[in-house]
TORZA-195025 format. One line per field, with one value per residue (C-alpha): x, y, z. Coordinates in steps of 0.2 Angstrom, whole numbers, plus 2048, in hexadecimal, padded with zeros to 3 digits. Layout:
BEGIN
c1 <- X_...
c2 <- Y_...
c3 <- Z_...
//
This chain:
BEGIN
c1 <- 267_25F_268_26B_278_272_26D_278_266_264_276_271_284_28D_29E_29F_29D_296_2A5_2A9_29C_29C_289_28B_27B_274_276_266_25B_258_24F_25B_26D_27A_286_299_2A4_2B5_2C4_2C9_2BA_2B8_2CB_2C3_2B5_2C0_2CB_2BF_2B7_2C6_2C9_2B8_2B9_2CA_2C5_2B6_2C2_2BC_2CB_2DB_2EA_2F0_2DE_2E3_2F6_2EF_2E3_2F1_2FD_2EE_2EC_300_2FE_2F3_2FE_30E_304_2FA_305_30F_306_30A_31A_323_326_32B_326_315_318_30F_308_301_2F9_2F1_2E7_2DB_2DC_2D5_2C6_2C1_2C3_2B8_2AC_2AE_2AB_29B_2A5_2AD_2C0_2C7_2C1_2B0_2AF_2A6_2AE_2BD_2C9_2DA_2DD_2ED_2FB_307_306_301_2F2_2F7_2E9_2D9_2D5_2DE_2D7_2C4_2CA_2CD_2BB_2B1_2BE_2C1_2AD_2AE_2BD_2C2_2D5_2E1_2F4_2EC_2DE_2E7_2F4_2E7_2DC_2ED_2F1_2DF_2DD_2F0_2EA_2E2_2F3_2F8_2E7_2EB_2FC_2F7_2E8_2F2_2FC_2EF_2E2_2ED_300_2FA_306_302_30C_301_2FB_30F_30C_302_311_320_318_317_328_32F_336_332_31F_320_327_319_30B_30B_30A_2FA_306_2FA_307_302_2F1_2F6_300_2F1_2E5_2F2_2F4_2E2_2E1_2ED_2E6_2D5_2DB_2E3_2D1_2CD_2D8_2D4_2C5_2B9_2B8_2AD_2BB_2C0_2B4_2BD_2CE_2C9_2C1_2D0_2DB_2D2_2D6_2E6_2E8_2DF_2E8_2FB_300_310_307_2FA_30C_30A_2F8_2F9_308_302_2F2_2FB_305_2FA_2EF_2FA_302_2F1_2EA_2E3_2D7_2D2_2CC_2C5_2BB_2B9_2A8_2AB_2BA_2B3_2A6_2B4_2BA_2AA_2AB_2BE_2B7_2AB_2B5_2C2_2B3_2BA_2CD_2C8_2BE_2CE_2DB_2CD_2CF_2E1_2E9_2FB_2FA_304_314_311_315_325_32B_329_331_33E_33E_34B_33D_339_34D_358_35C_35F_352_362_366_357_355_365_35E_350_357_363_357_34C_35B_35D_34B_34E_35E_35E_36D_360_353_35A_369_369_36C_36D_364_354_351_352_33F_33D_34A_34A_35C_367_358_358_346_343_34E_35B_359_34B_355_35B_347_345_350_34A_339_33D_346_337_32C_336_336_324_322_313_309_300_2FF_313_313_309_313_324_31B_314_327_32F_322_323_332_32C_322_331_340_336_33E_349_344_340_338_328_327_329_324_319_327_324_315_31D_32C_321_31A_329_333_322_325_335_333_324_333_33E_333_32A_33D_33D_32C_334_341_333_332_320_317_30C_31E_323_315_314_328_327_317_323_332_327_31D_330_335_327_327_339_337_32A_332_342_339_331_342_350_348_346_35B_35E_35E_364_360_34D_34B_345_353_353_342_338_334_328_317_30F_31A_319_307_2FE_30A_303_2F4_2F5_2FE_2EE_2E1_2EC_2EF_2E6_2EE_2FD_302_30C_31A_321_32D_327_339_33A_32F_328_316_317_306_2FD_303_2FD_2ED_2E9_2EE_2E7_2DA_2D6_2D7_2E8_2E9_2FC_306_312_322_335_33E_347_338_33C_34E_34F_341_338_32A_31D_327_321_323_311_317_31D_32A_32D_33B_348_35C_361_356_358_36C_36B_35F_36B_379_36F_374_362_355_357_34E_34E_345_343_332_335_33E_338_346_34A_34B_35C_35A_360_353_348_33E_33D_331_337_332_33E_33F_34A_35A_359_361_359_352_365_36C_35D_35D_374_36E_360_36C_377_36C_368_378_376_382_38C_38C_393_388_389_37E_37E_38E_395_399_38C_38D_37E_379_36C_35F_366_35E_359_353_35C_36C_36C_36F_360_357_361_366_356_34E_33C_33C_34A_347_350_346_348_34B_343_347_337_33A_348_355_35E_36B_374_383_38A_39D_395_387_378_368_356_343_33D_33E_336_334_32C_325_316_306_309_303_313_31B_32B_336_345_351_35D_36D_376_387_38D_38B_37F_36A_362_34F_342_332_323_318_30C_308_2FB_306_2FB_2FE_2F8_303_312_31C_31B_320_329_329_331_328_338_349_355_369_371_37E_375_367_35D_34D_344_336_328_31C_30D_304_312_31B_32D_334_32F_332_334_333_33B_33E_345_34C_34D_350_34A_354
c2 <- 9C5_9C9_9D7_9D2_9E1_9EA_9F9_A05_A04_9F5_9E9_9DA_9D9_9EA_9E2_9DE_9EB_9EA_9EA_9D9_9CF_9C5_9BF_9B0_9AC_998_991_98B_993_9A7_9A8_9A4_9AB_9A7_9B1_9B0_9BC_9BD_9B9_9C9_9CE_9BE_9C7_9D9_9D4_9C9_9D6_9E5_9D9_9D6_9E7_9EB_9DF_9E5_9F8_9F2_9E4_9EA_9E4_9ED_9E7_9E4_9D9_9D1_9CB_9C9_9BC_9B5_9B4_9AA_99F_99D_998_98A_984_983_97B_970_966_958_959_948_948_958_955_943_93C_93D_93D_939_94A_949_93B_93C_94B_941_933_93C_943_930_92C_939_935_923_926_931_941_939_93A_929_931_933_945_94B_958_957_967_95E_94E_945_945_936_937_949_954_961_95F_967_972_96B_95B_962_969_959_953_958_954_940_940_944_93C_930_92F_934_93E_94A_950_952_95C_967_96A_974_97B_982_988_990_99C_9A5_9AB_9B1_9BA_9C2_9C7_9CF_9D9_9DE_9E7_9ED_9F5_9F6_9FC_A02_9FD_9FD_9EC_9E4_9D4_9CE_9C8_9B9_9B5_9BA_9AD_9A1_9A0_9A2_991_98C_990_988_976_976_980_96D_964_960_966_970_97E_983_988_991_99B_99F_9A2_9AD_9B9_9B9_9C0_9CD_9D3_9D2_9DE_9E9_9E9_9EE_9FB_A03_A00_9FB_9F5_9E7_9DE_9DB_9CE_9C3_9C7_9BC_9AF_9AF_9AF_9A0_995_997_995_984_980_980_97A_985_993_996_99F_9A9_9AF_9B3_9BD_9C4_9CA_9D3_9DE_9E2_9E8_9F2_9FA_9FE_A03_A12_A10_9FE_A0B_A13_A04_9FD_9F8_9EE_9E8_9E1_9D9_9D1_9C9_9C3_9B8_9B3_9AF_9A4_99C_997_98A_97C_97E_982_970_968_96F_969_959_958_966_95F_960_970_96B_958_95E_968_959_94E_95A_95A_96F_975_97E_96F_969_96B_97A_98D_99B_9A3_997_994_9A5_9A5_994_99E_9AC_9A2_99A_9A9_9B1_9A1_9A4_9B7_9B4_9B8_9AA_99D_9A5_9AB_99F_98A_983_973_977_96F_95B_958_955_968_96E_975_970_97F_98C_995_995_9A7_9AA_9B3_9BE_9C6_9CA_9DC_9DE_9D8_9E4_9F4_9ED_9EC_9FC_A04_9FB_A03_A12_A12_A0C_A1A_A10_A03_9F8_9F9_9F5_9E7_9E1_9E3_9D9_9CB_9CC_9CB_9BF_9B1_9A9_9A8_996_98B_994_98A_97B_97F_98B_97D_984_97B_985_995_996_9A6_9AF_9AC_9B9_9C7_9C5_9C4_9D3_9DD_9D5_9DD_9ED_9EE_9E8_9F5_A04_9FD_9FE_A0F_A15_A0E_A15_A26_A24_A21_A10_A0B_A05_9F6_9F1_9F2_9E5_9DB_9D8_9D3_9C9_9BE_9BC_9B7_9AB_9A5_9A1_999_98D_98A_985_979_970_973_968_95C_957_956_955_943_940_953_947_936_931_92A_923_927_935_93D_93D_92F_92B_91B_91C_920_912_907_905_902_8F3_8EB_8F0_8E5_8D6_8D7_8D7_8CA_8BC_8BF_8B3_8BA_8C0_8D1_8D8_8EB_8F6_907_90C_917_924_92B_926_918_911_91F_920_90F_912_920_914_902_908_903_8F5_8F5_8E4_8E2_8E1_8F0_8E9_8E5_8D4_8D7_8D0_8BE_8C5_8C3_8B7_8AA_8AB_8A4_8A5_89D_8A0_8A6_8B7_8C3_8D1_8E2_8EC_8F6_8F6_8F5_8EA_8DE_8E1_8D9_8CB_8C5_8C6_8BF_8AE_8A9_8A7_89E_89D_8AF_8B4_8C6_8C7_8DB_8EA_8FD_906_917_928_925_915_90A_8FE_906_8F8_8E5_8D8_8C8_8B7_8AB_89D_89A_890_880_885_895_88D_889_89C_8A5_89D_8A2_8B3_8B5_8B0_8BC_8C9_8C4_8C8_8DA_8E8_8F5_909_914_922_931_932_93D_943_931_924_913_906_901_8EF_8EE_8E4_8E7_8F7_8FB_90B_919_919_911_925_929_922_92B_93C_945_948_93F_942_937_924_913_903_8F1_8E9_8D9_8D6_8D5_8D9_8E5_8E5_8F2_8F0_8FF_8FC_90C_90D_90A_907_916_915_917_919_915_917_91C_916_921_912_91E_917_904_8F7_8F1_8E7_8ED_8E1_8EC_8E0_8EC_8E4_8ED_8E9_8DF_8CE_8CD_8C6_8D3_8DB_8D9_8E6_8DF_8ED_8EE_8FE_904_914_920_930_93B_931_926_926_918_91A_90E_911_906_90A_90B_911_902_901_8FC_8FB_8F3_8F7_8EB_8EB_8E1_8EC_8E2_8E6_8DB_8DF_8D8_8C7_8C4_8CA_8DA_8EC_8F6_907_90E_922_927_91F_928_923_92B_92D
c3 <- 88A_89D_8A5_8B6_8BA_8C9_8CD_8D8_8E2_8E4_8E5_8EF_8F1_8F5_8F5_8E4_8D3_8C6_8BB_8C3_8BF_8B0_8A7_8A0_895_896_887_87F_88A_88A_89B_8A7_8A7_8B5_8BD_8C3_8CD_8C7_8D3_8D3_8DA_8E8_8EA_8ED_8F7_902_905_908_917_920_91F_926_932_939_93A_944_94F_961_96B_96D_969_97C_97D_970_975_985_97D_974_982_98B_97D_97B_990_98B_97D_985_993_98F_982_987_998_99D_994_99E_9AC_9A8_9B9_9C1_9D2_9E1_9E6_9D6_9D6_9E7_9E2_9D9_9E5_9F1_9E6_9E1_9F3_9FB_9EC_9EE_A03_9FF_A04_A15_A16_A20_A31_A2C_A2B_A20_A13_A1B_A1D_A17_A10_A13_A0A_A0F_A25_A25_A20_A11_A04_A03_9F4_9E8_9EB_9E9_9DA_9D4_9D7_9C8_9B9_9C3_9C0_9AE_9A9_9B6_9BA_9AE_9AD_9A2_9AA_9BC_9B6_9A9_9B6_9C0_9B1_9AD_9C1_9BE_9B1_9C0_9C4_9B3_9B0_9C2_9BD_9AD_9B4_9C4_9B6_9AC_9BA_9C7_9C2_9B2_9A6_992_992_99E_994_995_9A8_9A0_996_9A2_9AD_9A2_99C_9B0_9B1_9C2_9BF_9AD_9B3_9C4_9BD_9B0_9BE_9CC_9DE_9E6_9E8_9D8_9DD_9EA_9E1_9D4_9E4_9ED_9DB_9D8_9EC_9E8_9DC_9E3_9EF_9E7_9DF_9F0_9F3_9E3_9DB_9E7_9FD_9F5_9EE_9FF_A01_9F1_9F9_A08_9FF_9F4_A03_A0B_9FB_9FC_A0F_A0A_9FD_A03_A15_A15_A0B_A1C_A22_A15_A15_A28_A24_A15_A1F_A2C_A22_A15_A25_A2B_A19_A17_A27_A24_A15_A1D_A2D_A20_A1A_A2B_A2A_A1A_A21_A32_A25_A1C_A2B_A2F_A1F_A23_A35_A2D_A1F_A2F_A34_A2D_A30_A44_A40_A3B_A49_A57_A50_A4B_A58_A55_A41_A3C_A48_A42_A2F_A35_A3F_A30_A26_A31_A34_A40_A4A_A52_A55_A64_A60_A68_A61_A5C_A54_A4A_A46_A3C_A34_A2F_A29_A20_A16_A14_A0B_9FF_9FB_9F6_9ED_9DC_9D8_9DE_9D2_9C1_9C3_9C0_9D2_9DC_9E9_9E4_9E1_9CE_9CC_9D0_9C3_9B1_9AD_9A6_9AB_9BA_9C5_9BC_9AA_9AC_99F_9A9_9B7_9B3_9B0_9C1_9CA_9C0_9C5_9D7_9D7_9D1_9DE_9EA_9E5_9E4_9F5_9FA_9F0_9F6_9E7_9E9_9FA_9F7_9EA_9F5_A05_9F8_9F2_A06_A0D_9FF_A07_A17_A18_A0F_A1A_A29_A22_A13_A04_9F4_9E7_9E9_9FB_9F4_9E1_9E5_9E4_9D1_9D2_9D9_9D0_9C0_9C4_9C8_9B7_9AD_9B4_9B0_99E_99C_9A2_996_987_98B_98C_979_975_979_96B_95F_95E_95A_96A_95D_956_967_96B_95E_961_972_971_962_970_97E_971_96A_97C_982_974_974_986_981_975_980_98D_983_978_986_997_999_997_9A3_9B1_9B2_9C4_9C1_9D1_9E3_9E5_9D5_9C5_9CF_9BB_9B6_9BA_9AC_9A1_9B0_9B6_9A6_9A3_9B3_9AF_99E_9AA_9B5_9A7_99A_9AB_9BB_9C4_9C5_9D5_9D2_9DE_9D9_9E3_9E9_9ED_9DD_9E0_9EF_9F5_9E6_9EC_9EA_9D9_9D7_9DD_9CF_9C0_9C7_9D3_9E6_9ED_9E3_9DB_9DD_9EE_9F0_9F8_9F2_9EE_9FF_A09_9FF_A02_A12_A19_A0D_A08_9FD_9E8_9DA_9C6_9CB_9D4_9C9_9D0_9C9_9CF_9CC_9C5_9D8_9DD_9CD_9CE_9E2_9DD_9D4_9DE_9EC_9E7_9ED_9DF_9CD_9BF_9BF_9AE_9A8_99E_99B_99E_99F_99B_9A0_995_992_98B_99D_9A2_9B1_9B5_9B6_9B3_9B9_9C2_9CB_9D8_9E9_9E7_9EF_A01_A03_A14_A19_A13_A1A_A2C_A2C_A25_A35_A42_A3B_A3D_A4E_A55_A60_A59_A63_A64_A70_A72_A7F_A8C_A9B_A96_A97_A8A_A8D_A82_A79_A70_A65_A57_A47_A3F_A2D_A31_A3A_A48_A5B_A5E_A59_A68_A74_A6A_A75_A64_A63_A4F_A4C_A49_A4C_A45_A47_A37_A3C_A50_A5A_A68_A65_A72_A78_A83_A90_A97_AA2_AA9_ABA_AC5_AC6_ACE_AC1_AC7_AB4_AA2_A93_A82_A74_A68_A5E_A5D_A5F_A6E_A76_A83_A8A_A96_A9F_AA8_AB4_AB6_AC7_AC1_AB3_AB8_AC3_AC3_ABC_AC5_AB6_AB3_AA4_A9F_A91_A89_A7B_A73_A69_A5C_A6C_A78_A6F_A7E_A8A_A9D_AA7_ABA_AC3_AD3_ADE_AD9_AD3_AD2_AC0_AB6_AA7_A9E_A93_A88_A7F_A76_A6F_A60_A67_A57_A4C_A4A_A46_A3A_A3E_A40_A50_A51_A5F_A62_A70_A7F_A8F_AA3_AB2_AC1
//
């Protein structure tokens, strides 16, 4: 037999002794011999390298939760994306229509300018980085759920990181790597951070620029620089978040003052660069001056109503209250639309709230220092855009970063408090990485299981739910018969085209528009036109006593089992002619109102409306609307208690071309003295001026305001109404 044992100089395997191998001799042939380890050895050898391996791991063990909190982010995020939330919305969707669109245009927005500063988002421009960020994933993989909302949640983990090394390098704490998971489990941050609104990447911009400069302010002047680029993002990012950079700016500026004099040369370098990064938004407001205010007057903010500065200082302060409250954060509310809420969890868990205060108690205490400072005005400022209009938590979800941060240091007291009666600072760790790791899969699965029954309002006012199990069923309409003509409702979502446009493309193949257009006026119906629409819609058609033959192909149905959409085809009754042309004359017929004017009660007569009040033109507010619902011209008809004298009259109708006819009665039965004018209204100028030329007695106003670029039926759109002595 060969001895093969080695030698103790020259083992080719050093794991393994020679007690544990086992020579097994060939049979039949004495020059060759093989050899086999025992299991107990492969057992030995296994264990020794691990052992090896773990005294040589380079990482500590806060890296590594740290790495596993990260990992755990991207878990809890990423699965079910395009299940939770249940709806994808509008805001969502238009972030990538926008990126296929400036690709499609060769990098020109719809005016022609090229790279533009904002894109629009409904009748106003609030869009910019987030849709650029959407750019390069709709080149690779085109449009899809998952990728919009993966490419928020990949860009969000810029504000986790942020949290977690503001702790680390900045506050110091030997818990640091629990801000990644704090954040993740905050409720408010865990629904929207899984969603593509582009307040989410302004909140992961703002944390990175906050801890940029504290970078700054501690480390290095040169961080300085990345604190504006940061900054600029994040103005770009978020209308309502400029607000808060400005403001941010100015008191960091002066919490800091001395050191930035300190730094000054650096500093006025730095502001070179923001002066240069401003370019493109000084581009955008020479073109669009009246773009800021245009947003608060559609979003109705009481800074642009009739109101007293006292007044609107107690509005603000009002709301800026709500936005700092902890009830509204650790506590469920209804304050928020549905679509916004986690139901049965607070914006922040409420378990972290005494963590919170013993944070912000320490902040406080700590206030000489700037990175406390910094924290406390990032904590004071976050409320500030959203009380403009009314605190949402869309509007003011950086408070999530601060309030993070300040939950973190309170924990970190509370365990070096525990470290101190000899509790072990790695069980200590290892505990709390398991809890944090519990609760954010527990809210996962918590999501995943019951959220599509929270809620059972799907429509316009509550979950605007469908679009991902409605658009790919008329998708497989389109491609399986062509020739039908599709109808579907947008009144269940907001911005429903837009939606549209990310699942069947553009030009949409379909025609958005409801069965109330066939409703009311006929029109073109045949077994060829297919309708989809919703519960109301289908519960009206029927009741309409106007159509027959009505067949239901399908249904979608709703989470909770109710049908949510339908597919149907029908036909008019036979005397649909004879029931429409009663029904029109109907509507023709002018109502009545009583509205103050002057201090004295006229009586107005007017088109039937479907949108808005006959107050509404004469309240002094141009923000509020009254439209025709199919008069053309509308008439509106003034009669006063007696007789004044009036040089003119004015008419806001936007941006349309229209003919206005005033007919001035000087008492009530009398001929009346006629004026025809043509005006051409604009966005810059809606309003259009009647001068008269001399000054005219009446008692009763008429006028006939019509759209010459519309046929009847048709819809008039009239804002505010207004005589001149």
């Amino acid at each position: 037999m060969v001895n093969l044992l080695p030698s103790s100089q020259g083992t080719s395997n050093p794991d393994v002794s020679p007690e544990s191998m086992v020579i097994i001799k060939s049979q039949g042939d004495d020059s060759e011999t093989n050899i086999f380890y025992s299991s107990q050895s492969t057992r030995t050898s296994s264990s020794q390298r691990l052992k090896t391996r773990l005294l040589n791991y380079p990482y500590s063990l806060e890296v590594t939760l740290f790495g596993l909190a990260l990992l755990v982010y991207l878990i809890s995020h990423l699965v079910g994306l395009t299940r939770f939330p249940i709806y994808f919305f509008s805001d969502e969707a238009i972030q990538t229509v926008s990126a296929a669109n400036l690709l499609r245009d060769n990098l020109l927005d719809e005016e022609g300018t090229f790279l533009p500063t904002f894109f629009k988002n409904g009748p106003y421009f609030n869009l910019s980085i987030s849709v650029y960020a959407q750019v390069l994933p709709y080149l690779l993989f085109g449009k899809s759920v998952f990728i919009t909302r993966a490419t928020s949640v990949l860009l969000s983990l810029l504000a986790a990181v942020s949290v977690s090394l503001m702790l680390r390098n900045i506050y110091r704490i030997p818990y640091w790597w629990v801000g990644v998971s704090l954040l993740s489990i905050a409720p408010a941050w865990f629904l929207h951070s899984r969603t593509a609104f582009e307040t989410v990447l302004f909140v992961s911009f703002y944390a990175a620029c906050l801890y940029t400069y504290l970078l700054y302010r501690y480390r290095s002047p040169h961080y300085f620089y990345y604190t504006i680029l940061l900054a600029a993002l994040a103005f770009y990012t978020y209308s309502p978040g400029q607000i808060v950079i400005g403001s941010t700016g100015i008191l960091l500026l002066l919490s800091d003052l001395h050191y930035h004099w300190i730094n000054r040369k650096t500093v006025v370098r730095g502001l070179g660069l923001a002066i240069l990064l401003a370019l493109p938004y000084l581009r955008f407001r020479v073109s669009h001056p009246a773009s800021p205010f245009e947003q608060l007057r559609i979003l109705d903010s009481y800074w642009l109503q009739p109101l007293s500065l006292k007044d609107k200082l107690a509005q603000f302060g009002s709301e800026y209250l709500i936005g700092l409250s902890p009830g509204y954060w650790f506590l469920p509310n209804g304050r928020d639309l549905p679509r916004h809420l986690m139901k049965g969890y607070g914006h922040l868990l409420l378990f972290s709230l005494p963590c919170a205060f013993l944070g912000l108690i320490l902040a406080i205490r700590e206030i000489k220092s700037s990175a406390y400072r910094a924290l406390l005005i990032t904590l004071l400022i976050a409320p500030v855009g959203a009380a403009l209009v009314q605190v949402g938590i869309t509007r003011i979800l950086l408070l999530v970063i601060p309030a993070t941060v300040l939950i973190a240091l309170g924990l970190n007291r509370t365990l070096t408090w525990l470290e101190s009666k000899r509790l072990s600072h790695k069980v200590l760790s290892i505990v709390l990485f398991a809890v944090l790791t519990f609760t954010n899969f527990f809210i996962l699965r918590d999501v995943l299981l019951n959220s599509p029954t929270w809620y059972q309002d799907y429509g316009l006012g509550g979950m605007q739910y469908g679009a991902q199990q409605l658009f790919p069923k008329v998708a497989d309409y389109l491609e399986n018969d062509p020739e039908t003509k599709i109808i579907l409702s947008p009144t269940w979502a907001n911005g429903t085209d837009v939606v549209a446009r990310f699942f069947l493309g553009d030009p949409l193949p379909i025609q958005m528009g409801s069965i109330n257009g066939h409703m009311f006026h006929r029109q073109p119906l045949d077994q060829n036109t297919l309708f989809v629409m919703t519960p109301d819609e289908y519960r009206l058609t029927i009741e309409s006593g106007k159509f027959t033959n009505i067949q239901v192909e399908e249904t979608i149905p709703y989470p909770n089992g109710k049908p949510g959409f339908y597919f149907l085809r029908l036909e008019y009754v036979d005397e649909i002619d004879r029931i429409l042309g009663e029904e029109s004359q109907e509507r023709r017929i002018l109502r009545s109102a009583q509205v103050m004017l002057d201090g004295e009660p006229v009586q107005v007569r007017y088109s039937m409306l479907d949108i808005g009040e006959a107050q509404h033109m004469f309240d002094g507010d141009q923000h509020t609307l009254a439209r025709t619902f199919e008069a053309n011209p509308a008439v509106i008809e003034l009669t006063y208690p007696t007789s004044r004298q009036i040089s003119g009259v004015s008419v806001i109708i936007g941006s349309t071309e229209a003919e206005i006819r005033a007919l001035l009665y000087p008492a009530m039965n009398s001929d009346p003295v006629e004026y025809i004018k043509t005006f051409q209204g604009s966005v810059e100028q809606p309003e259009a001026v009647f001068d008269f030329g001399e000054s005219t007695l009446m008692q009763v106003l008429r006028l006939e305001i019509r759209d010459l670029r519309q046929v009847e039926p048709a819809n008039v759109h009239i804002w505010e109404i207004r005589t001149k002595e």
